[in-house]
C-alpha positions as CSV (number, residue, x, y, z in Angstrom):
1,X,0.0,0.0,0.0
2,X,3.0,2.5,0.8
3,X,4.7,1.5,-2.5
4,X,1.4,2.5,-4.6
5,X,0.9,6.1,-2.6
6,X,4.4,6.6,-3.7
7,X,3.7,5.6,-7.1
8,X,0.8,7.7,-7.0
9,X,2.7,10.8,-5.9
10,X,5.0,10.1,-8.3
11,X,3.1,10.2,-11.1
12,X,1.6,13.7,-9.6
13,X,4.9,15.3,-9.6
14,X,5.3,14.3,-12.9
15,X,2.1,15.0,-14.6
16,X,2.3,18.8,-12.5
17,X,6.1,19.4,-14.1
18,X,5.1,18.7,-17.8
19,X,2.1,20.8,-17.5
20,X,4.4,23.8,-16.0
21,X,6.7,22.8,-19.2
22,X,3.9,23.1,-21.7
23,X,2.3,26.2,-20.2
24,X,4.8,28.3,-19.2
25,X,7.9,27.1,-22.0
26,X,6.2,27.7,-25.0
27,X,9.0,26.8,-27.1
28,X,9.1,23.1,-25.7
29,X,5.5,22.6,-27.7
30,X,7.2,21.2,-30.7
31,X,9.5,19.0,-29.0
32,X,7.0,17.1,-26.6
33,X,4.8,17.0,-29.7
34,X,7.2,15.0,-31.9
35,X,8.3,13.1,-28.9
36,X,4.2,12.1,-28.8
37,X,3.6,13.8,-24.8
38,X,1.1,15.8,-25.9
39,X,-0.9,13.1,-27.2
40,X,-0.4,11.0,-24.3
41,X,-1.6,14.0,-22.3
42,X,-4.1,15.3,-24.6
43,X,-3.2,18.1,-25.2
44,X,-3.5,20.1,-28.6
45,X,-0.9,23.1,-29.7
46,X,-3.2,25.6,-31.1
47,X,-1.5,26.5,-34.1
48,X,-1.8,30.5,-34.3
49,X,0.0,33.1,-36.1
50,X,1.7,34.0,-32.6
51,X,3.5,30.5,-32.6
52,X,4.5,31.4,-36.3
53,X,5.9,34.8,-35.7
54,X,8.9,35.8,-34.3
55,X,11.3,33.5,-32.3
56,X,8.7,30.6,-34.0
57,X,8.9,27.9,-36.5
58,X,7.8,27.8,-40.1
59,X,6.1,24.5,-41.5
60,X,9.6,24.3,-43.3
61,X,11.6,24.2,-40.0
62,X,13.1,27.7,-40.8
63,X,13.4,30.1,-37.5
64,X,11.8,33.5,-37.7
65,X,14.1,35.9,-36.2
66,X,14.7,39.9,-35.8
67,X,18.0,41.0,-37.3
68,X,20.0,44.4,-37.2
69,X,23.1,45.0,-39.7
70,X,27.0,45.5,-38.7
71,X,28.2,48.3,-38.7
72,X,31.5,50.5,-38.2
73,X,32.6,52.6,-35.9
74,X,35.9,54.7,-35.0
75,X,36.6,54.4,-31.2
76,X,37.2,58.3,-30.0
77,X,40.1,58.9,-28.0
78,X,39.9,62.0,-25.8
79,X,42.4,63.9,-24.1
80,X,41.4,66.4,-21.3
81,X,43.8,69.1,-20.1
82,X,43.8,71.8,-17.8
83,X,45.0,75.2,-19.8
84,X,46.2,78.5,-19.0
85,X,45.3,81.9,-21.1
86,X,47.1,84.1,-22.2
87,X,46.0,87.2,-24.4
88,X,47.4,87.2,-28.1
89,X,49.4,90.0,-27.3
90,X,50.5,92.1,-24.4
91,X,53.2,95.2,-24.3
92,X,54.1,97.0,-21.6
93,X,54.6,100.7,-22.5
94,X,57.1,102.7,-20.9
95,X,58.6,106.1,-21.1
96,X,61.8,106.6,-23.5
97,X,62.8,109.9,-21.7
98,X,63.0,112.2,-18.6
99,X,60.6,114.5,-18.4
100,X,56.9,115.4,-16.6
101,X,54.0,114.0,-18.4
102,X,51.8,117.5,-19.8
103,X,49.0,115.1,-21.4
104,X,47.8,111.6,-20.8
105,X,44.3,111.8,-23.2
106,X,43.6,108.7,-23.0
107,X,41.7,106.7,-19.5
108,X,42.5,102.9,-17.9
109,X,39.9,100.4,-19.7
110,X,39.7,102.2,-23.0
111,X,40.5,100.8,-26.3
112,X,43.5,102.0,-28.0
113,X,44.6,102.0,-31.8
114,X,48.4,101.7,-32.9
115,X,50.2,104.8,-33.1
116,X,47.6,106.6,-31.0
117,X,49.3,109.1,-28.6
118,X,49.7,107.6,-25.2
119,X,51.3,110.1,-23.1
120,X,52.9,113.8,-24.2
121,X,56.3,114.6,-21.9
122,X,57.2,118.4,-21.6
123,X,59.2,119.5,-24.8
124,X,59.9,122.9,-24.8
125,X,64.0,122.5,-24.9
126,X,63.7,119.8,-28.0
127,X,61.4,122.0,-29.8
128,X,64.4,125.1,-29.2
129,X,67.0,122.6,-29.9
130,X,65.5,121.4,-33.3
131,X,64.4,125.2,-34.3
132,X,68.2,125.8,-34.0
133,X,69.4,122.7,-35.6
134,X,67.0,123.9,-38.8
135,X,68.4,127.3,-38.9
136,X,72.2,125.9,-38.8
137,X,71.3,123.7,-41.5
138,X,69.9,126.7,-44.0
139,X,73.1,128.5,-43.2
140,X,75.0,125.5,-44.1
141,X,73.1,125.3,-47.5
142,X,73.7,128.7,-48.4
143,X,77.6,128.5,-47.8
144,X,77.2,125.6,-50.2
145,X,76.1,127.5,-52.6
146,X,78.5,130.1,-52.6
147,X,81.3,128.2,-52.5
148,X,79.8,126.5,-55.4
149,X,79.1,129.3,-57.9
150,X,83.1,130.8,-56.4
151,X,84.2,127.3,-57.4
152,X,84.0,128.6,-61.4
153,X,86.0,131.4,-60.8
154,X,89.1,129.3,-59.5
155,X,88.8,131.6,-56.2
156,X,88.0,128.6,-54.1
157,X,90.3,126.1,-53.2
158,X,89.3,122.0,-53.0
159,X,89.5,121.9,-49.3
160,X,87.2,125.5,-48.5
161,X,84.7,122.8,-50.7
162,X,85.4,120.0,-48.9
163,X,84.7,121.8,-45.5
164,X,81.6,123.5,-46.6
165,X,80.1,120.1,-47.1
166,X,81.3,118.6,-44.3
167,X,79.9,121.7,-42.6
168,X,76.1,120.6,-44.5
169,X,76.4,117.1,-43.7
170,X,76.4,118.0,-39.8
171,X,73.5,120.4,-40.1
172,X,71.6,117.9,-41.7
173,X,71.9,115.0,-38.7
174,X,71.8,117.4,-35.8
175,X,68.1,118.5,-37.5
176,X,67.7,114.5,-37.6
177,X,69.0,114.1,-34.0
178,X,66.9,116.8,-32.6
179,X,63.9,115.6,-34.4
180,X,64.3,112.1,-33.2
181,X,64.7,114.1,-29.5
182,X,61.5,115.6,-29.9
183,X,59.4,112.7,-30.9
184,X,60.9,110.8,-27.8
185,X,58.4,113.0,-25.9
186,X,55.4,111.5,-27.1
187,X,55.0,107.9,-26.5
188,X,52.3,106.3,-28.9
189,X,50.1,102.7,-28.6
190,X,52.9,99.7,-30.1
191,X,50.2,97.4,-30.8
192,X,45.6,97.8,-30.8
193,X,44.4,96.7,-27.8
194,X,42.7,97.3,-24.2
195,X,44.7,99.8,-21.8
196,X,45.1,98.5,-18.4
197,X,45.7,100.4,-15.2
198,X,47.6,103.3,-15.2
199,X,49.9,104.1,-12.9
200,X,50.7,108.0,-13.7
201,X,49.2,111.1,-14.0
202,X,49.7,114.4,-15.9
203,X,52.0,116.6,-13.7
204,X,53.8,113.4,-13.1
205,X,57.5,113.2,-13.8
206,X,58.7,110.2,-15.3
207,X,62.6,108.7,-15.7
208,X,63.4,106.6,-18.8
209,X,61.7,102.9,-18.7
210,X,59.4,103.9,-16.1
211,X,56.1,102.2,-17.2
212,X,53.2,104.3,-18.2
213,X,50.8,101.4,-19.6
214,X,49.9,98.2,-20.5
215,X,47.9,97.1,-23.8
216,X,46.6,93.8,-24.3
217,X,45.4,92.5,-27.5
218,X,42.8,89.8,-26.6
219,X,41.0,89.4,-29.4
220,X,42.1,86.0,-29.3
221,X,43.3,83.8,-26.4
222,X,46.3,81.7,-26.4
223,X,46.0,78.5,-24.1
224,X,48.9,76.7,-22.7
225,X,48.5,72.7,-22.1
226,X,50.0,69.6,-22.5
227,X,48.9,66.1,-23.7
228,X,50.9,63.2,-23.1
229,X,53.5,61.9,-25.3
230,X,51.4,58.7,-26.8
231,X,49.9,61.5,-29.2
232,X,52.6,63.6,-30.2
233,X,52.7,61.8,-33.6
234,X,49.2,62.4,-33.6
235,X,48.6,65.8,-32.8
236,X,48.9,68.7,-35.4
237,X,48.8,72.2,-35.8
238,X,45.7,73.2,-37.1
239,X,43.8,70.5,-35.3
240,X,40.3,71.3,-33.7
241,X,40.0,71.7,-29.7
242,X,36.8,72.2,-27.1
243,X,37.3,74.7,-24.5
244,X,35.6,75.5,-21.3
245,X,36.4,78.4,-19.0
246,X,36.6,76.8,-15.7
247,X,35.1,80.5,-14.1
248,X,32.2,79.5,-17.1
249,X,30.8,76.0,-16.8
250,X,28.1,76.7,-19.5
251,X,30.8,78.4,-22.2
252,X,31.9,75.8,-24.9
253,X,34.1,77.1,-27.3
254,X,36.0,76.2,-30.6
255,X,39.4,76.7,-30.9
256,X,42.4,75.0,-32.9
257,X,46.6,74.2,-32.0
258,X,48.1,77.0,-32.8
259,X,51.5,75.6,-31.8
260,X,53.0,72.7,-30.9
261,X,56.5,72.2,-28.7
262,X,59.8,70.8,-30.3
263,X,61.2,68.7,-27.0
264,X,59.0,66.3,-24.1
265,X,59.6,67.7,-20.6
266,X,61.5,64.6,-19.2
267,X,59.8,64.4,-15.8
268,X,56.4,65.1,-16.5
269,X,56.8,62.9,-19.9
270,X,54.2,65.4,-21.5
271,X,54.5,67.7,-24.2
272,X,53.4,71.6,-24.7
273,X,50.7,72.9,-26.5
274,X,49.4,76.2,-27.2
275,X,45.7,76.7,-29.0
276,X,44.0,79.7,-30.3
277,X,40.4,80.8,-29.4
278,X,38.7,83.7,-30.8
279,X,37.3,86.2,-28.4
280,X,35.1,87.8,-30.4
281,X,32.3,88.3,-27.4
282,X,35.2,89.9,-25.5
283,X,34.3,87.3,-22.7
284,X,37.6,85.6,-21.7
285,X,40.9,87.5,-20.1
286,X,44.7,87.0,-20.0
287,X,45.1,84.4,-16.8
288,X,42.0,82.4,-16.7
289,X,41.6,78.5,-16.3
290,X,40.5,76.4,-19.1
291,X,39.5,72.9,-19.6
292,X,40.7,71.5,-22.7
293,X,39.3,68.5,-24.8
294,X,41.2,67.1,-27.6
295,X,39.7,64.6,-29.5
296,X,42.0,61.7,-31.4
297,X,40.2,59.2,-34.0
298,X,41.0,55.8,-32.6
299,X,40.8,52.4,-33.9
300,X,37.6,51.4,-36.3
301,X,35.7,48.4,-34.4
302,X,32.6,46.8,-35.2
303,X,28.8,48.3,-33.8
304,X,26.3,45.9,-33.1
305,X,22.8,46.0,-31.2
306,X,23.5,45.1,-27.1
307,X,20.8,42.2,-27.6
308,X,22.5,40.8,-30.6
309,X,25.4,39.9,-28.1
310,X,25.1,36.0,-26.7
311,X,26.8,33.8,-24.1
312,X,28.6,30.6,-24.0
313,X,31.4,28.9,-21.7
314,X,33.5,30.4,-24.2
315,X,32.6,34.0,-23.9
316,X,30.5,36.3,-25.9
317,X,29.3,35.4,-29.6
318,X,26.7,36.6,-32.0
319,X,24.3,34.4,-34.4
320,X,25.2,35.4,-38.0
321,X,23.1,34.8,-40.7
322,X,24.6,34.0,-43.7
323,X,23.0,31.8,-46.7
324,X,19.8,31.8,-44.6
325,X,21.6,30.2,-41.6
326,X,22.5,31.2,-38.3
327,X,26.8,30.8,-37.5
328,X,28.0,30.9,-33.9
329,X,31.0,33.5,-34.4
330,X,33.0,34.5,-31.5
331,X,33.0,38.1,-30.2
332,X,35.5,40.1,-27.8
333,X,33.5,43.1,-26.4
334,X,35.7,46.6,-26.2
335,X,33.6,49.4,-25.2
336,X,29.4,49.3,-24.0
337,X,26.9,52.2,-24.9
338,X,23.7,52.9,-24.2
339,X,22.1,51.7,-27.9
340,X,25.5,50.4,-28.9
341,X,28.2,47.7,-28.7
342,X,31.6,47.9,-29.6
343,X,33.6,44.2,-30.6
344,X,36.6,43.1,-32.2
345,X,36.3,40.2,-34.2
346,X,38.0,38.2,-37.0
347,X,34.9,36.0,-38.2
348,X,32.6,39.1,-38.4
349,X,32.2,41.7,-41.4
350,X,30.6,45.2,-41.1
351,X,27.7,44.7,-43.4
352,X,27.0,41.8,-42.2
353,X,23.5,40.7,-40.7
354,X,23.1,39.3,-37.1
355,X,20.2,38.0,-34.9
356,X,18.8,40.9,-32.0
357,X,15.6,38.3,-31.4
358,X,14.6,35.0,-31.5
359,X,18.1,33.5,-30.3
360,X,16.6,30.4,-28.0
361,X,16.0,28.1,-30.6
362,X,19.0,28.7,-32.8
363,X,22.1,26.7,-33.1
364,X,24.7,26.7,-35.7
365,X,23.8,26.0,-39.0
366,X,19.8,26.3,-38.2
367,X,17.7,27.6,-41.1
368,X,17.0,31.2,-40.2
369,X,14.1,33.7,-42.0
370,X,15.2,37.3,-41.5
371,X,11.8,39.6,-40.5
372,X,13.6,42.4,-41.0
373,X,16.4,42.6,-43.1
374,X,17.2,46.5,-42.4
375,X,19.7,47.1,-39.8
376,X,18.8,49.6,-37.5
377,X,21.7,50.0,-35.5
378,X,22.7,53.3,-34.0
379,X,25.6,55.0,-35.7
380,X,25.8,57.2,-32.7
381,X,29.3,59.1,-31.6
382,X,31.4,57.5,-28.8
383,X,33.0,59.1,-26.7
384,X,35.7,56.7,-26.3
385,X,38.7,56.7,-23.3
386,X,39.0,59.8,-21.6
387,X,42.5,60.9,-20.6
388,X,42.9,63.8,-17.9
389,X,46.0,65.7,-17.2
């Protein structure tokens, strides 16, 4: 009596796990039914257009399954430095001369032309000393020429000539030397630009070198950074850059290398780099912090949809379908994105079509039927390995 209740229980355990089988593993349907369970149970597979759709069967034995197409693409490598600016140009603008400053016209903050009058010294005793160096001169002409029209008469020797000239060509540089005196009293803009502080006045007297102003041409910024020596035969002048003002979170501008260092610093193993950004809002300054993105194309891998990628003992792998059957071909996964995956493989083409859906029921060398033969995968950017400095 014992042996039947076991029996009986048994045979309840049994007939309870092939009905969770049948309900709940849909895809076993085919198997018990050639294996002739579900006509010892009695139980009929209703034979629907679900069962026939994707991840199904086809009277012909061929798989329904979603595929998306390989593509190709280039893994971004991105280098992020911390920069410092610098404006494009800066001169500081001293005095060439002794003397008390009579007129400063222009005001700290304004905008300055080149060759615009900075500062006007007092020049009284230049302005004598050239009157007097003019008048010399004349009187030097005139002895030239009449020593000249003398000269026909035989009246005038060679050397009176000689000294008379002599006499002209001295004239003639103290004019130049007092001119050149005179002009040292005005000091005029170098370069175009913004005036910074000023640290005189008019009434002011100045000595030689003292400095008066300084002009800064920031129309562009020059950023100093340095990448790491894995891309120097990669980098170029010319060569696109992001930049972010560290003070402005929300700025990102466009700039390019606008030079590139000769020799690695040997401690650091890093090379120099200076890039250009135009200011043309007037935003940035001379001295300011910048984050700096480069961005390298890297190597070309292949893109596939994330639920195309499989798992075996081996490792990853991906269902190909090729002559209207699925091949097992081994994958080695690089990088992950959101819509994206990124694998290295030497059995797998771009162009090539792989199953997303409808993997349970493959193995290799099953007859496949493509629902869609489209690929949709995304072509999206990557952003690659990111390198900070």
């Amino acid at each position: 009596m014992k042996a039947l209740r076991q029996v009986v229980v048994y045979l309840v355990v049994i007939a309870a796990g092939l009905y969770i089988w049948v309900a709940f593993v849909p895809a076993a349907q085919p198997l018990l039914q050639r294996l002739g369970v579900l006509d010892l149970l009695g139980i009929e597979v209703a034979q629907s257009d679900a069962t026939e759709g994707q991840g199904g069967r086809r009277g012909d034995g061929a798989t329904r399954v979603i595929t998306d197409k390989v593509t190709e693409q280039a893994l971004a490598d991105r280098i992020t430095a911390i920069g410092d600016g610098r404006a494009k140009r800066s001169v500081t603008v001293r005095s060439n001369a002794v003397g008390v400053i009579t007129s400063m016209p222009l005001t700290a903050g304004s905008t300055v032309k080149a060759g615009t009058v900075i500062a006007k010294l007092q020049a009284e005793a230049e302005e004598i000393a050239l009157a007097q160096a003019r008048i010399t001169l004349d009187e030097a002409r005139n002895d030239v020429e009449r020593i000249k029209q003398l000269e026909t008469t035989g009246a005038v020797t060679e050397v009176r000539l000689r000294e008379t000239q002599v006499a002209l060509s001295s004239a003639e540089l103290a004019v130049r030397q007092a001119q050149f005196d005179l002009s040292q009293r005005e000091v005029t803009a170098p370069i175009s630009g913004q005036i910074g502080f000023i640290e005189v006045e008019e009434g002011d007297r100045v000595n030689a070198q003292d400095i008066l102003a300084t002009i800064t041409d920031r129309s562009d910024i020059l950023i100093d950074f340095r990448v790491p020596e894995r891309v120097v035969g990669r980098i170029s002048e010319g060569q696109t850059i992001e930049v972010t003002p560290l003070g402005l979170r929300d700025k990102v501008m466009i700039g390019e290398i606008n030079v590139i260092d000769t020799v690695l610093d040997r401690d650091s193993r890093t090379l120099l780099v200076q890039g250009l950004v135009p200011n043309d809002d007037d935003l940035l300054r001379a001295g300011m912090a910048f984050s700096v993105v480069l961005t390298l194309p890297g190597e070309t891998l292949l893109s596939i949809a994330p639920l195309a990628v499989q798992w075996s003992s081996d490792g990853p792998f991906v269902w190909a379908v090729r002559d209207g059957q699925a091949a097992q071909v081994d994958v080695t996964i690089a990088k992950r994105n959101a819509d994206t995956v990124l694998v290295r493989s030497d059995g797998l083409k771009a162009g090539e079509t792989v199953v997303t859906e409808g993997v349970q029921m493959l193995r290799d060398g099953a007859a496949v039927e493509p629902v869609n033969l489209e690929g949709t995968a995304s072509q999206s950017a990557d952003d690659g390995p990111k390198e900070t400095l």
